[in-house]
Structures are given as structure tokens and as C-alpha cells.
N, C-alpha and C positions, 0 to 999 in steps of 0.2 A: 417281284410284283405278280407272277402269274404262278396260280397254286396248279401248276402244268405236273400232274402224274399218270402214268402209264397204266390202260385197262387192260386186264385177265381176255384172254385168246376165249371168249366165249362167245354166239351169235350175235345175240341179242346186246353186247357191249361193243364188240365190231360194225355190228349197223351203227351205234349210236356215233362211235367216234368216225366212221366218214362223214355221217350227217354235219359232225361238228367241221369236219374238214370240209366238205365242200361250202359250209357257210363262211369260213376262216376265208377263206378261197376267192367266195365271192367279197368279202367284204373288203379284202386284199385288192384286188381290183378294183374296188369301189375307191376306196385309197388312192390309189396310182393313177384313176380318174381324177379326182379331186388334187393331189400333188401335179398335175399337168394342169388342169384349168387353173391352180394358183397362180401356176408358172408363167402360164400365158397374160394372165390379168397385170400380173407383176411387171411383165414386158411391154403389157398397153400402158400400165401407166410412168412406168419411164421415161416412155416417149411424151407422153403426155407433159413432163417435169420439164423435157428438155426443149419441146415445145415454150410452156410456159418463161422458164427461163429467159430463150429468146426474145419474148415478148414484153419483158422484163426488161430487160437492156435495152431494145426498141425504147421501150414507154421512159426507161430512165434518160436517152437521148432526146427524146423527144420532149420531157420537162426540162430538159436544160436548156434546150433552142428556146424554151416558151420563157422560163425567165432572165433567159438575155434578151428577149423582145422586151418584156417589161420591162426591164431597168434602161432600155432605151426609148420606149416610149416616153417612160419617167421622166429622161433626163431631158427631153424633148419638150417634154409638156410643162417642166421647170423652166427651161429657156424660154416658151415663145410666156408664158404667165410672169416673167420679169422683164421680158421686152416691154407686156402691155402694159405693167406696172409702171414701165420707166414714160412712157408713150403718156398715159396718162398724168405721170407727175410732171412731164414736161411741158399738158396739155395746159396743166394750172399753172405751172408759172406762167408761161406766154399769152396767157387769156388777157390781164389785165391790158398787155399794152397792145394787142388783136383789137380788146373790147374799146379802148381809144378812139384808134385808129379808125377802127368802124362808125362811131358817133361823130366824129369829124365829118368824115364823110358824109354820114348822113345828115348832118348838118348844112352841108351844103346845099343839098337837095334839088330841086330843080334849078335853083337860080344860081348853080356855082358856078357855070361859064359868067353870069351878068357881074358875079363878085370878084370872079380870075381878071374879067374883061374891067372893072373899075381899079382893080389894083397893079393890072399889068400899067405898064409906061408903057408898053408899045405893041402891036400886035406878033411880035416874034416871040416879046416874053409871055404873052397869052398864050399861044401856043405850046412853047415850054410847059408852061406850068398845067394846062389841058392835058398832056401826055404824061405829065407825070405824078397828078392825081390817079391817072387813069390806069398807069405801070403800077402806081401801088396796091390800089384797088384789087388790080387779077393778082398780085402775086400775095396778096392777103386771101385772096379766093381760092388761089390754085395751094396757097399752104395748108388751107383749111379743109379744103378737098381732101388730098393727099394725107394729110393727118387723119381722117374718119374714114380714109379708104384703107390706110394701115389696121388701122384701128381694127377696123371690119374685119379687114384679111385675118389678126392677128387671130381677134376672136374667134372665127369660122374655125381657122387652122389648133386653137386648145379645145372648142369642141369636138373637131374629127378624135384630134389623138386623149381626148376622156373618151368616148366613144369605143375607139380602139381600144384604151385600154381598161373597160370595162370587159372589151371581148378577150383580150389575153387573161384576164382573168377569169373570168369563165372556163375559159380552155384550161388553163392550170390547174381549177376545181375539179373540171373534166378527168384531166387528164390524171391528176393525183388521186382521186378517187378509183380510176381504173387501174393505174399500180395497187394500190391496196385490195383491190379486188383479187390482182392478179397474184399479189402476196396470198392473201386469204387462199385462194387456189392451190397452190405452190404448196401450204403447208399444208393442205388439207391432201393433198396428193401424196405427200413427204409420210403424213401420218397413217393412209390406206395404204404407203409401202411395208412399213413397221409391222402396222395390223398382219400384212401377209406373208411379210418374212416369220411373223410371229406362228401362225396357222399353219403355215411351211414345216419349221420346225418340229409344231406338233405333230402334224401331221406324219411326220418321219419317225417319231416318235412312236406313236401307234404302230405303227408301219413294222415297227423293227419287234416290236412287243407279239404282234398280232403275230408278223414271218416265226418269230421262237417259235409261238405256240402251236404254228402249224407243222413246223418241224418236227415239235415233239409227237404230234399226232402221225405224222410222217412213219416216225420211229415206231409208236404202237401198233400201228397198223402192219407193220415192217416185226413186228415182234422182236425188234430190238433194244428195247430198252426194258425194267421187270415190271410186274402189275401192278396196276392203279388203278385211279381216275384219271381225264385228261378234262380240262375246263378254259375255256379261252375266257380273255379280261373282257372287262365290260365297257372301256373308257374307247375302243377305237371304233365302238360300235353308236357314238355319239349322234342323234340325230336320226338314228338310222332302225332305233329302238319303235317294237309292233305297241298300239296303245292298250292299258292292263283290259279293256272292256269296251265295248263298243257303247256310244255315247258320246255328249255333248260337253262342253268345256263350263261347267255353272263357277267355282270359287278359284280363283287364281291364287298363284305362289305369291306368298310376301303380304297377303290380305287374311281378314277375318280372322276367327277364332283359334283355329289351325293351319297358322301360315307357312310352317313349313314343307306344305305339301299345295294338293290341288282337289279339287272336287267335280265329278266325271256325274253328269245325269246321265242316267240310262233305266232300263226295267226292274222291278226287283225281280232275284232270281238269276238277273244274266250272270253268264260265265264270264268269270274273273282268272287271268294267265296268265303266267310268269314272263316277263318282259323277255329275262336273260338266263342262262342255264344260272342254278346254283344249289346251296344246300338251308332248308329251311332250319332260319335258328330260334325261330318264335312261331307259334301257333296258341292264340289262346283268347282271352279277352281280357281287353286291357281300356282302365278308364279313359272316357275319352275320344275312344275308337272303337268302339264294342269289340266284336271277335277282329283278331288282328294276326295276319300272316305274316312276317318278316323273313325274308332270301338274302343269304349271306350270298355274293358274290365273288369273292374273295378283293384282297385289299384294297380294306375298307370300303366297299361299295356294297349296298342295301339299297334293295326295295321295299315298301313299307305298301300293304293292303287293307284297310282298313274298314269298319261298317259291314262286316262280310255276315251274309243269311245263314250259310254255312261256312264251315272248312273241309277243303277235300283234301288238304296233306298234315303232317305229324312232325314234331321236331325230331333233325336230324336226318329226313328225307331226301334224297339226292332230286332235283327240279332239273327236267328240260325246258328250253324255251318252248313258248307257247301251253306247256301241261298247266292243267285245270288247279288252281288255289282253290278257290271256292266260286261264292254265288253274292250278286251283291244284294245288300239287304239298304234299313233303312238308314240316313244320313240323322245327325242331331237335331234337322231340323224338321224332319219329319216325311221328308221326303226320297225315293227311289235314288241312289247313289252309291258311288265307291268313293273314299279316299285315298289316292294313293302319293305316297313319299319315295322321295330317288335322294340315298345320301353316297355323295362322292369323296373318296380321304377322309371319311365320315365327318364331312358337311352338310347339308340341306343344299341342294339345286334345286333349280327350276327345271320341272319333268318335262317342259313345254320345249328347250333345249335339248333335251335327249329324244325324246318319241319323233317320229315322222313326224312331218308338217301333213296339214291336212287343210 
């Protein structure tokens, strides 16, 4: 992956490759930053999982107490609505001969001592018969009482437990909603693990690419290895990359006319620089793009300068980071800009991904 060869014991190649070394160096470190804050993140959120989890089992306890309420409320509010069932159907049979009972009596009405008292033979049997009008009467009273006071009870008691078990269900709404919640959490936790085992990875990755390439520098600097160039890869420099020209962010990746780049407002004339060390493999004008710089990088990565006022390099020219390409000129659309394209495994990326946040 890295076109890493050894430069000639001359000044001006010795300055260059410590520069390159102490950038490797730094950016090494910047690495080993970054693989510790993953490390760290990765361990907040573990705890976070195992957190949840708990919470998890909690809340699955807790919907199980809630639907054994319910199925006992249920079976509660089934009994006492068949008692009242039964209470009223016993109410109708017994009405007819209550309802008698009652019109007798009140037939009698005022004058049913003068009518006990012309049919009794004797005042003992008047008697008698006074008491036990009078036994039948309350115990037609006191059954009828007792019957609409069940009644009542029965009622009041399937209202509380509907009531009730409106509220366990609610809580079960509640509460099965907050499992779901707490799922959706879980995996959302489960999936930023992935994500930075995944970055982890990478990141070790670069890591080991970037340490060769310093080593090999290591070795030239050391004059033990024979002459070359040395050039470190572009990909562990991810994010970390200076912007081609100073200016504002006008056309985004994946939009417009020329989507697979980006479109940078700035002055005409500003200096336009090489993102990454490399060697220019295009210099010229190309439809489209007007005058057009293209930096091999080595595998497969390219930088792409486009709309440029001038050119200030030639194909085949060895590029340090930051040396002057050109000047920008003007955009297609008639305005002051650069185009510039970043391809990676020669693909198109988003340069927005690669350059410093700003």
C-alpha cells in the first residue's frame, strides 16, 4: 500500500524527509489519541448496555406482575358481572309474586285492621293475623332492601374494578412502551458498539501503515536503507487533511453538475495547495474543469484541482504538502472558485470527510 522508498543523503532531501517524519509522528499520536478516546467511549457504552439490560429485566418483571393484575382484575370483574347477572335474573322472577304480595297489602290500606277485625272470630285471632300481615310486610321490605343494596354493592364494586382495570392497562401501555424504548436503546447502543469496534479497527489499521512508513523514514534518515523517495499514505491522514484554498463551502459532494467533488468560493487568484505529499500526474486543461491539477498519492488516491487561473506545477513533479498547484480562477458558473475532487481506491469521496472540520 505505501510507495515508501528511500531518499539520496542530500540536504535539502534530508530536511524533507524529517519534515515528513515529524508529521508521521505527529499524526501517530494523533492516532493513539483517537484509539484511547474510542477505547474509552466503547467502555461508556458497555456500561451503558449493561445498564440497560438491567432495566430491561426490571421492566420485563414488572409487565408480568402487571398482567397477572389484569387477568385477576378480569376474573373479578367476570364474577362480580355474573353475580349481578344472576341478582337481576332472580330479581325478575321474584318480582311477580313481590308485586302480589304488595297489592294485597295495599289493598288493604287503611281499613285492614276494621277488615282483620270483621273476619277475625275473636280478638286473639285478630291479633294473629295483625302480626302477621305486619311479619310479612317487613320481610318483603327487608328483601327488597337487601336485594338493591346487593345490587348497589355489586354495581359500585364492577365499577371500581373497570376503573382499576382501565388503570392496569394503561400501566401495561406504559410500561410496554418503555420496554420498547428501552430495546430501541439497547440496540442503538449495541449498534455505536459495532460502529467503534469498527473505527477501532481502522484505526489500528492506519496505525500500522502510518508506523511502516515512519520506520522506513527512520531507516533513511539512518542511511540504511538505498536511495529514493519516501512518501507516507494519505488514508490515516483522514479528516485531518489542510483545505486545497482558503474559502467557503458553495457546491456539495453528491450535488450539481460536478458531483463528484465540491466547490470552495474564495478570490480569484487565491493560492490553491496540495492537500497531501505526492507526484502530479495531470497538469493541463480538461473539458469541464478548465485548467486541471491532478496528485497521485500513491494507492489509488487522488486529488483533483480544478478551474485553476493558473498552474504552478508540470506532470511528473514531486508535490509536498501545502506547495502551491496554482491560483483559482473562474467556476462554470461564472464565478470566483476552485473545484476540488478527493478519490480514495479510486473512488470519489466526500472531501468534507477528509479536510479538517471547520
Amino acid at each position: 500500500m505505501l510507495a515508501v522508498t528511500v531518499l539520496a543523503a542530500q540536504p535539502g532531501d534530508r530536511a524533507r524527509t524529517e519534515a515528513l517524519a515529524r508529521r508521521a509522528s505527529d499524526r501517530l499520536q494523533a492516532l493513539q489519541r483517537e484509539a484511547d478516546r474510542l477505547a474509552a467511549q466503547e467502555s461508556t457504552v458497555l456500561g451503558d448496555v449493561r445498564k440497560l439490560e438491567i432495566e430491561r429485566q426490571l421492566k420485563a418483571q414488572e409487565l408480568k406482575q402487571i398482567d397477572a393484575d389484569a387477568a385477576k382484575v378480569a376474573a373479578e370483574l367476570q364474577g362480580v358481572s355474573a353475580r349481578v347477572t344472576s341478582l337481576q335474573q332472580s330479581e325478575a322472577e321474584s318480582r311477580p309474586e313481590l308485586r302480589a304480595r304488595v297489592v294485597e297489602i295495599y289493598k288493604l290500606g287503611e281499613a285492614r285492621y276494621l277488615r282483620l277485625m270483621l273476619s277475625a272470630p275473636d280478638l286473639r285471632r285478630l291479633g294473629e293475623a295483625t302480626r302477621t300481615v305486619a311479619a310479612l310486610a317487613k320481610l318483603d321490605r327487608d328483601r327488597i332492601a337487601l336485594h338493591e343494596r346487593t345490587l348497589a354493592d355489586l354495581r359500585s364494586a364492577r365499577k371500581t374494578l373497570e376503573e382499576r382495570q382501565r388503570q392496569v392497562s394503561a400501566l401495561r401501555a406504559s410500561a410496554a412502551q418503555a420496554e420498547t424504548g428501552l430495546q430501541r436503546a439497547e440496540q442503538a447502543r449495541n449498534d455505536l458498539i459495532r460502529d467503534i469496534d469498527r473505527r477501532r479497527d481502522l484505526n489500528a489499521q492506519l496505525f500500522g501503515d502510518l508506523q511502516a512508513a515512519q520506520q522506513r523514514l527512520q531507516a533513511a534518515l539512518q542511511d540504511v536503507a538505498p536511495g529514493g523517495e519516501v512518501s507516507l499514505p494519505l488514508k490515516p491522514f483522514k479528516g485531518d487533511l489542510d483545505w486545497p484554498v482558503a474559502g467557503t463551502l458553495r457546491g456539495r459532494f453528491g450535488r450539481g453538475a460536478r458531483p463528484n467533488g465540491i466547490e470552495i468560493d474564495t478570490i480569484e487568484g487565491a493560492d490553491a495547495r496540495a492537500i497531501h505529499d505526492g507526484t502530479v500526474a495531470f497538469a493541463g486543461s480538461f473539458a469541464g474543469f478548465g485548467n486541471l491539477v491532478i496528485l497521485d498519492h500513491g494507492s489509488q488516491a487522488f486529488s483533483l484541482y480544478g478551474d485553476l487561473l493558473e498552474m504552478a506545477v508540470s506532470k511528473g513533479s514531486r508535490i509536498d504538502k501545502g506547495q502551491l498547484v496554482g491560483s483559482a480562477g473562474a467556476t462554470p458558473a461564472g464565478v470566483a472558485g476552485l473545484y476540488f475532487e478527493l478519490r480514495v481506491d479510486g473512488q470519489p469521496v466526500d472531501p468534507l470527510q477528509w479536510l479538517k472540520k471547520r
